[in-house]
N, C-alpha and C positions, 0 to 999 in steps of 0.2 A: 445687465441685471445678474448680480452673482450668485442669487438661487437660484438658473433657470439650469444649473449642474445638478439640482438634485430632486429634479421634476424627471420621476422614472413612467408615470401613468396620468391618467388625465385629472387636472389638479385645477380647485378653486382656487382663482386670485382672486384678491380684493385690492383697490387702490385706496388705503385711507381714506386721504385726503380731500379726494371726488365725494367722496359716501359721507364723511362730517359736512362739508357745503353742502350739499343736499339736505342734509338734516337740518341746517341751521337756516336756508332759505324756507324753507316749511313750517320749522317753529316759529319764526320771525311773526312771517306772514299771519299765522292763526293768532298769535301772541297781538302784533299791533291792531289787527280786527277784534280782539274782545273775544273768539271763539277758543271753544274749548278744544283741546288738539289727544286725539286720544289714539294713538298709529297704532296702523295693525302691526303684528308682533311674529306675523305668519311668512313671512317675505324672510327676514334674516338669521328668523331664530338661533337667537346667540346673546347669555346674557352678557357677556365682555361688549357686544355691540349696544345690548338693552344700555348696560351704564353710560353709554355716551349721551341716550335719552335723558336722561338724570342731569345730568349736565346741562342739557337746553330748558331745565325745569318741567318735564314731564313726571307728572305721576301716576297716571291713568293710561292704559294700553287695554287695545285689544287684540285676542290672539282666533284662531279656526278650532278648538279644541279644548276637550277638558283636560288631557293629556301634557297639551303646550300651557293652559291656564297652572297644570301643578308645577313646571318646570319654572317657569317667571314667577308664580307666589315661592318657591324652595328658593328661589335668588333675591327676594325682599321685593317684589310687586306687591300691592295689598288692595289693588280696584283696576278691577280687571271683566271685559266685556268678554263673554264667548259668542261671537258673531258668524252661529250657526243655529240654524233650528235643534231645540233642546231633542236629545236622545234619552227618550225615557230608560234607555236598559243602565244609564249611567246616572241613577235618581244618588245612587250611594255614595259614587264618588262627587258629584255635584253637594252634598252633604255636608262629605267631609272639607271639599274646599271654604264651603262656603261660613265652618269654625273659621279658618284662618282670616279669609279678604273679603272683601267689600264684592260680592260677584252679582255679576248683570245677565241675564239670559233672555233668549230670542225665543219669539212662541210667534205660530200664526195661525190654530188651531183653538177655539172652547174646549177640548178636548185636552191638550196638551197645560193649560193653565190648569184643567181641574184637576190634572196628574198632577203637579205641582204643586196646588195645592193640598190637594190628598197624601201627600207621600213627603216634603222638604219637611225639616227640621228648622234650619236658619233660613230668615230672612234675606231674600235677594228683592233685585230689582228686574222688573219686568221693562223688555222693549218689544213692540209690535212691529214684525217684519209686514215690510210694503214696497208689495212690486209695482215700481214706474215705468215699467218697460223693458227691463230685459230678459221676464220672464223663466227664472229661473227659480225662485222662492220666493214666499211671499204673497201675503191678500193684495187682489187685485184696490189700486189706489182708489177707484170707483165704487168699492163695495164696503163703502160705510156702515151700511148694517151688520155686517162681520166683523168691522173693528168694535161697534158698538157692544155687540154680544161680549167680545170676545173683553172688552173691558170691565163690563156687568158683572163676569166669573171672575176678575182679579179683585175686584171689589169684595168678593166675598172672602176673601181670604187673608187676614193681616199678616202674616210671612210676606206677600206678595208686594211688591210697591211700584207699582205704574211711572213707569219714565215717561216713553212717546213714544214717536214712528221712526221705523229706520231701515236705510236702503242702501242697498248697493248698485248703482246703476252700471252694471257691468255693461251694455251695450254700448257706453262710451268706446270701448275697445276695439268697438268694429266701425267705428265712425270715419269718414273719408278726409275730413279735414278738422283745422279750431274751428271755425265757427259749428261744423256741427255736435262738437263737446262741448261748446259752450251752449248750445241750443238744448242738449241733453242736460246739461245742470241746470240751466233754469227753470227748464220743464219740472223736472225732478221738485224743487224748491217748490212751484206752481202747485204740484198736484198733493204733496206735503205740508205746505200751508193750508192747501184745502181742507183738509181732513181734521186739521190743528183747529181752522176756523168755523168748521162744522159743530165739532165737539166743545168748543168754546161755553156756548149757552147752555151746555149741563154740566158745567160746571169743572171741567176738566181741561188742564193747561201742557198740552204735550209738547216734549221737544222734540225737536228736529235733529239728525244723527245722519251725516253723508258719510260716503265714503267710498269710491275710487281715487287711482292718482291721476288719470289722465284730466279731471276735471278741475280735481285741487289744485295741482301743477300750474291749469292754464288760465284757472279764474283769477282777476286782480282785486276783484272782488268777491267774497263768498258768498255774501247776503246774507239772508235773514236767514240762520242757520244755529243751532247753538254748540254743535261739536262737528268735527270730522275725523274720518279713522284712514288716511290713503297708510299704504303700507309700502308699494312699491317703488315710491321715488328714494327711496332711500340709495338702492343702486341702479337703478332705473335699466334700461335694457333696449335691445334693437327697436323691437315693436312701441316702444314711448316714444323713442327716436322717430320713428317714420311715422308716427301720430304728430309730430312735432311738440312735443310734451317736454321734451330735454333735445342737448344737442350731443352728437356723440362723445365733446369732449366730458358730460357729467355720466355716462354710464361706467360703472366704479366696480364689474366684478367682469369677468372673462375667466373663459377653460383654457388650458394650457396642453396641447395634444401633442403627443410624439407620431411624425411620419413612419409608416412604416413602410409604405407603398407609394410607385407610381406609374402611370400607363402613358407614355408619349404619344401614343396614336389616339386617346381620348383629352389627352392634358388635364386629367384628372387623378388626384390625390389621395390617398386612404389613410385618414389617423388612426391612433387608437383612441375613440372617441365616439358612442354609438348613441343608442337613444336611452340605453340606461343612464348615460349622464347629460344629455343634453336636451332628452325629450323629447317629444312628437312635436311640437308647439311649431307651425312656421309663419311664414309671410311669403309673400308674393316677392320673385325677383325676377322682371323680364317672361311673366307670365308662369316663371315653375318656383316649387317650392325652396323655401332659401329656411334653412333649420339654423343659421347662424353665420353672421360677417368673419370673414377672416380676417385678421392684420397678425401684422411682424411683433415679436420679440425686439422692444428695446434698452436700454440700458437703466430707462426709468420708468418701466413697466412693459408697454405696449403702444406700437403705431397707430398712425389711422389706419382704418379699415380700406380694403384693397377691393378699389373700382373691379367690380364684375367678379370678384372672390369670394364663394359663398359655400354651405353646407349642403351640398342639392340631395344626397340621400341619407338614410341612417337605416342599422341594423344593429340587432343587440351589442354588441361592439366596436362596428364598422361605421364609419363616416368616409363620407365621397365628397372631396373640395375638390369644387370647378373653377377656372380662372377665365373667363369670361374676357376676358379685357388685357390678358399680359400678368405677368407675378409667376405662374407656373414652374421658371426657366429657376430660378433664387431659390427653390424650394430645395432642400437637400436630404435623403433619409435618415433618420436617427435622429434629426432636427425638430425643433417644435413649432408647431402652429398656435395662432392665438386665437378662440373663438368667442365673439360676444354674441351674447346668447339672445334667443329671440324674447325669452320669457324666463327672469331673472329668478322668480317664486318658485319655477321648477326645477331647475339646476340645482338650486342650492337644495332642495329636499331630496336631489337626488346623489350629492355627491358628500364627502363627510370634510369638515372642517374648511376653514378659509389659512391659507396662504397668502401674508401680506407681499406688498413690494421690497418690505426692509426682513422680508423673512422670517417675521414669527406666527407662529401656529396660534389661530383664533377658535377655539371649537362653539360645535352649533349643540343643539340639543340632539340624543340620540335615546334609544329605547330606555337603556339604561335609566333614564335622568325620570322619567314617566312613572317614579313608583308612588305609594299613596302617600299623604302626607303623613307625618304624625302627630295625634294628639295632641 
């Protein structure tokens, strides 16, 4: 690989090619099911990657943020979900976007609608966050009578316009095998129809809005569903891997560390590589923490990952690779290590721009890009 001469620090790669097949088995699949496909936007941020969405015929994204909502509407998005609970201190900027694009925001609050109502200028679309179980945001799926109210107060306000329910069952992530992500998404579906077929007989027809990728990924089916938002199969990552969600040959982004260190009497390794760039995020390897698979540098990107080769600690810039199994001896300083990351969303917010395999510079969004719209 002839840019791996001018990887001086720890460097996002990207493998095209892996990351378009990802994209194009996901459009596929939602495209020949009749479902609306509306990816999160928070995984790659990067509108050069946004446009290859455009190409699969996407027009609808969603992104974590009002910040990332102005950076994809400044790059020609124009219906765009912020799939997070609404921050009332940002009613202004939420304003101003919502001159430009078609914007959709999350409420799970009576409270939060009637700020919205009280205070928005342009029309948006309302979704009601519902927690299925991971417990993390969201009316409990069981407490109808909160969705009710909470639809009562959107009603009163014509800016507002009632979509439906919508979830993210993050506990997919911690599930021990597929059947139990697939038992997670149909719950999900289950307890989402419910709430659909509650509200039915007054009169009101809500949709349904999933979105994890361990789920999307692994359903051949989605069901009765009318959109999905996964974001991170785009480059997918160790922890999908060992959900078996993807196999490792479709994980499509890796760090690239320079050796600086090595200790023969632990046969462990120290990159320049800490949890500034690769994060806290782990998995279990042989009962200790594994922050990221190691493989080789090869001449058309990167090996497979190396039996018993793992990230076992981090420190603001220090990473400690174990070789568990053999590799150690190959390793040379001043050399680079390849690390695939455990959790691909945070690397990539942590480190600035992508390096492809043919060597050109892909940038993502950076503060810069977050200023307000104009009129």
């Amino acid at each position: 690989m002839e840019l791996l001469p001018l990887i001086k620090k720890p460097t996002l790669l990207l493998d095209v090619n892996r990351s378009r097949a990802n994209l194009q088995r996901m459009s596929v699949k939602a495209r020949n099911q009749n479902v609306r496909f509306r990816p999160h936007f928070k995984t790659h941020q990067s509108a050069e990657i946004g446009a290859w969405f455009r190409e699969e015929g996407v027009h609808q994204i969603t992104v974590s943020s009002i910040d990332m909502a102005y950076y994809f509407a400044q790059h020609g998005w124009k219906d765009i979900t912020i799939a997070f609970p609404f921050n009332w201190r940002q009613v202004d900027e939420a304003n101003a976007l919502a001159e430009q694009v078609h914007l959709e925001l999350l409420v799970e609050s009576v409270d939060t609608v009637h700020y919205l109502g009280a205070n928005l200028t342009q029309p948006v679309d309302i979704w009601i966050k519902i927690d299925v179980g991971a417990h993390r945001t969201g009316i409990n799926w069981e407490d109808v009578k909160t969705v009710r109210s909470i639809i009562a107060e959107i009603m009163r306000y014509p800016k507002l316009h009632l979509r439906g329910s919508l979830t993210h069952a993050g506990h997919t992530y911690h599930a021990n095998n597929r059947k139990d992500i697939i038992e997670i998404y149909q719950g999900s579906l289950h307890k989402l129809g419910s709430i659909r077929d509650q509200l039915r007989p007054d009169g009101f027809a809500l949709e349904i809005s999933v979105g994890d990728t361990p789920a999307c990924s692994l359903m051949e089916h989605l069901g009765d569903v009318d959109e999905i938002r996964p974001g991170n199969f785009i480059f997918y990552d160790v922890q999908q891997w060992m959900l078996d969600c993807c196999s490792e040959e479709d994980i499509a982004v890796a760090v690239a560390c320079p050796v600086v260190a090595k200790h023969p009497d632990r046969k462990e390794v120290v990159i320049y590589g800490g949890a500034i760039h690769l994060s806290k995020d782990y998995i279990l390897e042989n009962g200790h923490p594994c922050y990221g698979q190691i493989a080789f540098p090869e001449d058309n990107g990167w090996g497979s990952s190396i039996p018993g080769g793992y990230v076992s600690a981090l420190s603001q810039e220090h990473g400690i690779v174990r070789f568990d199994a053999g590799g150690y001896e190959r390793v040379c300083i001043g050399e680079l290590l390849i690390v695939l990351p455990v959790h691909s969303c945070l690397v990539i917010s942590a480190l600035p721009n992508y390096l492809t395999l043919q060597g050109q510079t892909i940038e993502k969004m950076s503060a810069n890009d977050c200023r307000e719209l104009s009129a």
